[in-house]
C-alpha positions in Angstrom: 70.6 38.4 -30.2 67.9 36.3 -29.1 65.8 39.0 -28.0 66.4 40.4 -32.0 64.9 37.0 -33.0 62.3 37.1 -30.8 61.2 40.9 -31.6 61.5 39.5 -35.6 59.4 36.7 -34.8 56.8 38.8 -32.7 56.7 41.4 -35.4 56.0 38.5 -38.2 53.1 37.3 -35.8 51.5 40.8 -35.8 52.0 41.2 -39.2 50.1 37.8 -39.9 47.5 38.6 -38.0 46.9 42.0 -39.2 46.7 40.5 -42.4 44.4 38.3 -41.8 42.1 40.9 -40.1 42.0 42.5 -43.3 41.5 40.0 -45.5 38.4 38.9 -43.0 37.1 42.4 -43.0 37.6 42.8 -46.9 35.3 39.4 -46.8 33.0 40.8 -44.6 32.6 44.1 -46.7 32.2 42.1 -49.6 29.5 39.8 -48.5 27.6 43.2 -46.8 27.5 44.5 -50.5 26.7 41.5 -52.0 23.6 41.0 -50.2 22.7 44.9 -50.2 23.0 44.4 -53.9 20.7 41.4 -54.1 18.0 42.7 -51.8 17.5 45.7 -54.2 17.3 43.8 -56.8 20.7 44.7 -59.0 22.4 41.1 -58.3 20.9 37.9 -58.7 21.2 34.7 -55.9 21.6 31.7 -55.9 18.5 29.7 -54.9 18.0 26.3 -53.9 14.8 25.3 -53.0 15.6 21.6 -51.3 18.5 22.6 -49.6 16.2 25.5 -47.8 13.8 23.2 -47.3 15.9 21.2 -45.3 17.3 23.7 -43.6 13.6 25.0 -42.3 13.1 21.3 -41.4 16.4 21.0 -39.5 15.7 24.8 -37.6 11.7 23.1 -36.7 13.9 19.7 -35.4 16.3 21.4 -33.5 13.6 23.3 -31.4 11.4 20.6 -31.0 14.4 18.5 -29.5 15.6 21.2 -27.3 12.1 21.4 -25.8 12.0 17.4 -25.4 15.3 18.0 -23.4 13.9 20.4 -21.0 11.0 19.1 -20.7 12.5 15.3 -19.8 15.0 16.9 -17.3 12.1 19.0 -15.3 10.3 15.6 -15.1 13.4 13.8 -13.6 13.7 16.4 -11.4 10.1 15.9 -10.7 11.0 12.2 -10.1 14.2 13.0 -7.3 11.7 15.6 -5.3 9.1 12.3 -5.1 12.3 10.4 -4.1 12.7 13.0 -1.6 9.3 13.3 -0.1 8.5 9.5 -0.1 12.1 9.1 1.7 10.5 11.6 4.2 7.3 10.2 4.7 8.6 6.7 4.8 11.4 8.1 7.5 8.2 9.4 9.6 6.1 6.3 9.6 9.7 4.2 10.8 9.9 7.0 13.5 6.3 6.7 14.7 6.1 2.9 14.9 6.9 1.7 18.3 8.9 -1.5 18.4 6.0 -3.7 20.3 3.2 -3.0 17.3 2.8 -5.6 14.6 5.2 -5.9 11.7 7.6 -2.9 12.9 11.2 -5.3 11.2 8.2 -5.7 8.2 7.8 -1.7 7.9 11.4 -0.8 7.9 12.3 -3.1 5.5 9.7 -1.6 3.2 11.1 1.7 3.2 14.3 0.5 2.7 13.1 -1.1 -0.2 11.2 1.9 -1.6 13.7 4.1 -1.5 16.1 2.2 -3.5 13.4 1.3 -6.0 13.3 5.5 -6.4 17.1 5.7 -6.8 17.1 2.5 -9.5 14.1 4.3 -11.3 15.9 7.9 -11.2 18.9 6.5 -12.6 17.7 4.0 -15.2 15.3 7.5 -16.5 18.9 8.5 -16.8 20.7 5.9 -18.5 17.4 4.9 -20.8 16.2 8.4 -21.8 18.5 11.5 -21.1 22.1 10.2 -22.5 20.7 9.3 -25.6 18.7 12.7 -26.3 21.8 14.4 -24.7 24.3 13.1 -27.8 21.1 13.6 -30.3 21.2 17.1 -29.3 24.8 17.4 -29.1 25.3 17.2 -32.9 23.0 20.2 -34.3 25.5 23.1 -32.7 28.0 22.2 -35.2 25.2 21.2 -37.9 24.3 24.8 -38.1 27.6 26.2 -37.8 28.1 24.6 -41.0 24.9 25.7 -42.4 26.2 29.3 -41.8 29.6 29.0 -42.9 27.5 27.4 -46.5 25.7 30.6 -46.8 28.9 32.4 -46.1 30.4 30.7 -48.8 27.6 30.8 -51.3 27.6 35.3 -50.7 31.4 34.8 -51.6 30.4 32.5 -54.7 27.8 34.9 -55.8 30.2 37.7 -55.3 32.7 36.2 -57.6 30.9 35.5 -60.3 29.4 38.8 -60.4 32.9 40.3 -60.0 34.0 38.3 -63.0 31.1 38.8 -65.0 31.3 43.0 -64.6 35.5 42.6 -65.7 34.0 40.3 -68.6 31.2 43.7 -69.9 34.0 46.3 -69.1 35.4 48.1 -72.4 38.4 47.9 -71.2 39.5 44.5 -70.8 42.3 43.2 -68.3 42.9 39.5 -69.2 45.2 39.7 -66.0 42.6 40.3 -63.6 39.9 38.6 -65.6 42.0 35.3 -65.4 42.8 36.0 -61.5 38.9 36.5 -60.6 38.3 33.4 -62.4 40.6 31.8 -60.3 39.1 32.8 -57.6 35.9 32.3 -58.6 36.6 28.5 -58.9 38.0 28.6 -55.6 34.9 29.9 -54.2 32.8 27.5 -56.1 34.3 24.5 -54.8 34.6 24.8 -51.1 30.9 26.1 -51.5 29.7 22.9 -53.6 31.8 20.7 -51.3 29.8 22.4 -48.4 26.9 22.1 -49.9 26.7 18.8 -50.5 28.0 17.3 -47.7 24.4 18.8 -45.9 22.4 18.0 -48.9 23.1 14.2 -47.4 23.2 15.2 -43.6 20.3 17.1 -43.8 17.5 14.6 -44.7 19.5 11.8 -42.7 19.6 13.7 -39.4 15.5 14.5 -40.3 14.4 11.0 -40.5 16.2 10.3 -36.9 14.0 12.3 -34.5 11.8 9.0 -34.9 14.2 6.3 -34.4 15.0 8.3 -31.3 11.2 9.5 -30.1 10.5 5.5 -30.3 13.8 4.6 -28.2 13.5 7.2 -25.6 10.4 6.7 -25.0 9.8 3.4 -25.0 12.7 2.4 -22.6 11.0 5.3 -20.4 7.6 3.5 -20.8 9.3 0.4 -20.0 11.1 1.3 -17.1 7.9 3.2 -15.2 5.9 0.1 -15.6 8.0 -2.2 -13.9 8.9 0.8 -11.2 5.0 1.2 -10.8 4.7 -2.8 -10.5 7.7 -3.2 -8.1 6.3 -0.3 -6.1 2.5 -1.5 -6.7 3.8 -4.9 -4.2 5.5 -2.7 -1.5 2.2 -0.7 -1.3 0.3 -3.8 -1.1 2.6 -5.3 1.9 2.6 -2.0 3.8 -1.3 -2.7 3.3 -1.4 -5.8 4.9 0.9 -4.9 7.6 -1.7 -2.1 8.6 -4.7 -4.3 8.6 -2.7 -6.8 10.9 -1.9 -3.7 13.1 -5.4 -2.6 13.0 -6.8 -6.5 14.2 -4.0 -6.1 17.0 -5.4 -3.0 18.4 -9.0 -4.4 18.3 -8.5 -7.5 20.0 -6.5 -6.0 23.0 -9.5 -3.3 23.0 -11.9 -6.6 22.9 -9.6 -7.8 25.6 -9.8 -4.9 27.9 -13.6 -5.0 27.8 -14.5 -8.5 27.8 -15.2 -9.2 31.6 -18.3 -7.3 32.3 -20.1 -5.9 35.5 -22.3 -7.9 38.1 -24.8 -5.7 37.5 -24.0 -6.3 33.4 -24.8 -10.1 34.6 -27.9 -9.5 36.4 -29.2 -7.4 33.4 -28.7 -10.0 30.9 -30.3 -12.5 32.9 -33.7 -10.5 33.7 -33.7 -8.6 30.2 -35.2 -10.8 27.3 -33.0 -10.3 24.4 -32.1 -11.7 21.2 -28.3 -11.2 21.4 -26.2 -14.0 23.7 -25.8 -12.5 27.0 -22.1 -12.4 29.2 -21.4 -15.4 31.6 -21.2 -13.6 35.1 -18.1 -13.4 37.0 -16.6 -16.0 39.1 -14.9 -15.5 42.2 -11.4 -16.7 43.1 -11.7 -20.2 44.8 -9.5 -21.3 47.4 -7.2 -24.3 46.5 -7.4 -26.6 49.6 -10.9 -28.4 50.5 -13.9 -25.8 51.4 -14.2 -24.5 54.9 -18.0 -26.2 55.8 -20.2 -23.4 57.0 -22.0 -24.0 60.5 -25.5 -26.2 59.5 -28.2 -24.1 60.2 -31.6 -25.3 61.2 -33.9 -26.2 58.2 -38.1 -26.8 58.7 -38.7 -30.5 59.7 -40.6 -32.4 57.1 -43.0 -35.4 57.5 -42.1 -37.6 54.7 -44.9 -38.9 52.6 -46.0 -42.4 52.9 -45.2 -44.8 50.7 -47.7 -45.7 48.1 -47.7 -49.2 47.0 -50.3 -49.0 44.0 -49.0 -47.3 40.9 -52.5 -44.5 39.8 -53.6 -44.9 36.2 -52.5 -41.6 34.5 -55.2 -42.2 31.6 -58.0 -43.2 34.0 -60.4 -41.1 36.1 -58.2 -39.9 39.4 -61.3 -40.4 41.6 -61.8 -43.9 40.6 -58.2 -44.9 41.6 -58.4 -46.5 45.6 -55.8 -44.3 47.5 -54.5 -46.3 50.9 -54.5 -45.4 54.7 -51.7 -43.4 55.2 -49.6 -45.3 58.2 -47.8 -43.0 60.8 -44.3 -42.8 59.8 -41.0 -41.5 62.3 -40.4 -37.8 61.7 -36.6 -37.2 59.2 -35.1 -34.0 60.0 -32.8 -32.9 56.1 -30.7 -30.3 56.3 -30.3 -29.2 52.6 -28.1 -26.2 52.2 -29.4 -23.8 49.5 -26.6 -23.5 46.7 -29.1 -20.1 44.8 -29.0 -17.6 48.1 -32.2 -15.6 48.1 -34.0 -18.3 45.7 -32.6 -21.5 47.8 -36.0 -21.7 49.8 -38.2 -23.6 47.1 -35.2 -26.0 46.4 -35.0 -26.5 50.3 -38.5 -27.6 50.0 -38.4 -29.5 46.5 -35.6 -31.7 47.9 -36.2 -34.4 50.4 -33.6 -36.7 51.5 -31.2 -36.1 48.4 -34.0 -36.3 46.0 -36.3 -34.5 43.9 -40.2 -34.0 44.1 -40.1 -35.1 40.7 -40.4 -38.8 39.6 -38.5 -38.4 36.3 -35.5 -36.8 38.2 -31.9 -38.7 39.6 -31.7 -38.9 43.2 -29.8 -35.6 44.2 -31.0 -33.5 40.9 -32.7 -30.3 42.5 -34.2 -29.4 39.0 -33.6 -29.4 35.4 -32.9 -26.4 33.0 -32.4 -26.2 29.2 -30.0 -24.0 27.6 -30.8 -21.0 25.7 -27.1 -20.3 24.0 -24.3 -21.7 23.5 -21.5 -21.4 26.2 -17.6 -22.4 25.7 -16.3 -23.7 28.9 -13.0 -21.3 29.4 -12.1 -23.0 33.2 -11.4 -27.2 33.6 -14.5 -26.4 36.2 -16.9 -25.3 33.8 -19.8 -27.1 32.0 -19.6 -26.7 27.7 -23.3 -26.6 26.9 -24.9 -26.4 23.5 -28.3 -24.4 22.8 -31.1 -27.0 23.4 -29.4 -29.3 25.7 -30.8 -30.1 28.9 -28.9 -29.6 32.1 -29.7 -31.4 36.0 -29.3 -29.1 38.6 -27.3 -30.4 41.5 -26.8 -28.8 45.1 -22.9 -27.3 45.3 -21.0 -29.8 48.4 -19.8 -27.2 50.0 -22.2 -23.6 49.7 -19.3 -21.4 50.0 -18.2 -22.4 46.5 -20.8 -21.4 44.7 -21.0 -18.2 42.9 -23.2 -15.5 42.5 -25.0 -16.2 39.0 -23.5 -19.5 38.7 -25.2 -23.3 39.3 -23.6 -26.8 39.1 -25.3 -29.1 36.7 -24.9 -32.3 34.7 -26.5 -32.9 31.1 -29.1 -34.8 30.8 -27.5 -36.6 27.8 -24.6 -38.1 30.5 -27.1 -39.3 32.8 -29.1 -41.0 30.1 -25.9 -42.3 28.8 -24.0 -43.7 32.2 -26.2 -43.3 35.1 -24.1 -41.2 36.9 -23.9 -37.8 37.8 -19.8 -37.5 38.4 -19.0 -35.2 35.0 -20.4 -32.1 37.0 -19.9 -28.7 36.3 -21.1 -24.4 36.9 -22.3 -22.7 34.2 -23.9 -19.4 33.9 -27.7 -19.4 35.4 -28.5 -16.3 32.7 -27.6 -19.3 29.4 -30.8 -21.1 30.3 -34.4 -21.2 31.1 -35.7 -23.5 34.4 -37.8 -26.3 32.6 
């Protein structure tokens, strides 16, 4: 029994739809004729000049839109393969930098920082630009399904009203179906002016929107770059920095690395005239406890001059001035180490007693130099000297401290000053010039 119902039911739902399958090919056929007819001339059309000139504007829209869309997708995907390669590159700079160079916590946090300004920039493109033109798009599929489905109707208007007006001419007239095509020809009429009227309004609306939306989408995307490319304008400008500050590391350990020069460098600057400041020479490694005195060895003995009790006049004629009778005086043996090796001999002969052959010279001054540069103590041993100043040079107490290249000296400007020569200090021999 209910198999019989359900066999009834089945065949009713076959039925149906075969009827409707001819009723849509009958439509079909008609339309096919209709138009057939009206190309050739033998039925008229309905025309409507505005309506297909919104149409043509709506077809023109609809194309430019879909072109926007692809166009705005290929450059995000141009955007997430920039993502991609910046992540890379920044990856490979983190990789490279080894841990004791400048700025390394500095570097990684910069390419932390870049990549998620990519992702927020990807994403906001996303959120600013595509959604929107995504719905704008959405809504023109079923805009021109409607459109179609208007023309449909407007081939089944046409149709009818030729149909009745061919019953209406016949000589034989059938009220019956001249009232029934009637009928249908209002039927016809109104779903195709309802139709038509609803895109008659649509039409012109949807038209006038590409602008509103060309304005939004691209001026959120406008907005968005610029504060990406401002964002990513500071990172760029600290990576900078960092890589100057790793550049002024490198140089000054190379600086560092070459800074003590030769003996021979030493001996080159002091017998070369140049312009440019020559290199203090190197000092040897002194020994902490008191110096180790060297055996004396035996120096020339010296008859020391007699005293002279009358004072010559400078201004006055030499050979005018009364010299005495030198008096026999005891022979002084001095020994007077040499502190300048090689060079010590004239300062073994200049010094008598502690003293200089020099009147305007402190007792134990050997001879005075000025300086020629500028020179920065760098030990507590050594003497700071400006360019001009003059320097007294003093024998070393014990010989073995002395270095080659290097004298002990006191400025003029502490003697003057205090009458003493206890603020004593080496300084390079190749920073002056023997006065």
């Amino acid at each position: 029994m209910a198999e019989t119902e359900k066999g009834e039911k089945g065949g009713k739902g076959v039925n149906v739809s075969a009827g409707k399958l001819a009723i849509n090919m009958q439509k079909r056929l008609t339309r096919a004729q209709e138009k057939v007819m009206q190309k050739l001339g033998k039925a008229d059309e309905t025309r409507d000049t505005a309506f297909e000139e919104g149409v043509s504007n709506f077809n023109k829209q609809m194309v430019e839109g879909a072109k926007l869309q692809k166009d705005l997708k290929a450059y995000l995907l141009a955007v997430k393969t920039m993502h991609e390669a910046s992540k890379r590159l920044q990856d490979c700079l983190a990789e490279m930098y080894e841990p004791d160079w400048f700025g390394k916590e500095e570097v990684d946090s910069i390419a932390e920082d870049t990549d998620m300004l990519w992702i927020d920039f990807h994403q906001k493109l996303v959120d600013s630009a595509i959604i929107n033109l995504d719905s704008y798009m959405a809504q023109f599929p079923e805009i021109k399904n409607r459109i179609a489905k208007r023309d449909r109707k407007l081939v089944d208007f046409d149709s009818a009203r030729h149909h009745v007006a061919s019953l209406q001419k016949g000589k034989k007239k059938d009220e019956v179906k001249i009232a029934k095509a009637e009928e249908e020809l209002g039927r016809a009429q109104k779903v195709f002016e309802e139709l038509n009227v609803e895109l008659q309004d649509e039409l012109p609306t949807l038209w006038n929107s590409r602008v509103g939306l060309y304005v939004t989408t691209f001026q959120s995307m406008a907005g968005v770059t610029e504060k990406f490319h401002k964002e990513m304008g500071k990172l760029s400008q600290n990576l900078n920095d960092v890589m100057g500050k790793l550049e002024d590391q490198r140089n000054i350990k190379k600086d560092s690395n070459t800074k003590t020069p030769a003996k021979s460098e030493a001996a080159s600057n002091h017998n070369t005239e140049s312009d440019t400041i020559p290199k203090s020479p190197p000092k040897s490694r002194r020994p902490s406890g008191p110096p180790v005195p060297r055996p004396p060895r035996p120096s020339p003995s010296r008859e020391m001059p007699p005293p002279q009790d009358n004072t010559p006049d400078l201004f006055g004629d030499a050979a005018s001035v009364p010299m005495p009778t030198p008096s026999p005086t005891p022979e002084v043996t001095v020994t007077a180490p040499s502190p300048l090796g090689a060079s010590g001999a004239a300062e073994d002969n200049a010094v008598t007693n502690g003293a200089s052959d020099s009147g305007d010279l402190p007792p134990g001054v050997l001879y005075k130099v000025k300086a020629l540069h500028d020179y920065a103590a760098t030990d507590g041993d050594e003497l700071e000297m400006k360019s001009g100043e003059v320097v007294f040079v003093v024998p070393f107490d014990a010989p073995d401290e002395q270095d080659e290249g290097w004298l002990l000296g006191v400025k003029e400007s502490h003697w003057l000053a205090n009458k003493n020569l206890s603020a004593r200090g080496v300084f390079p021999e190749n920073f002056t010039q023997r006065c």
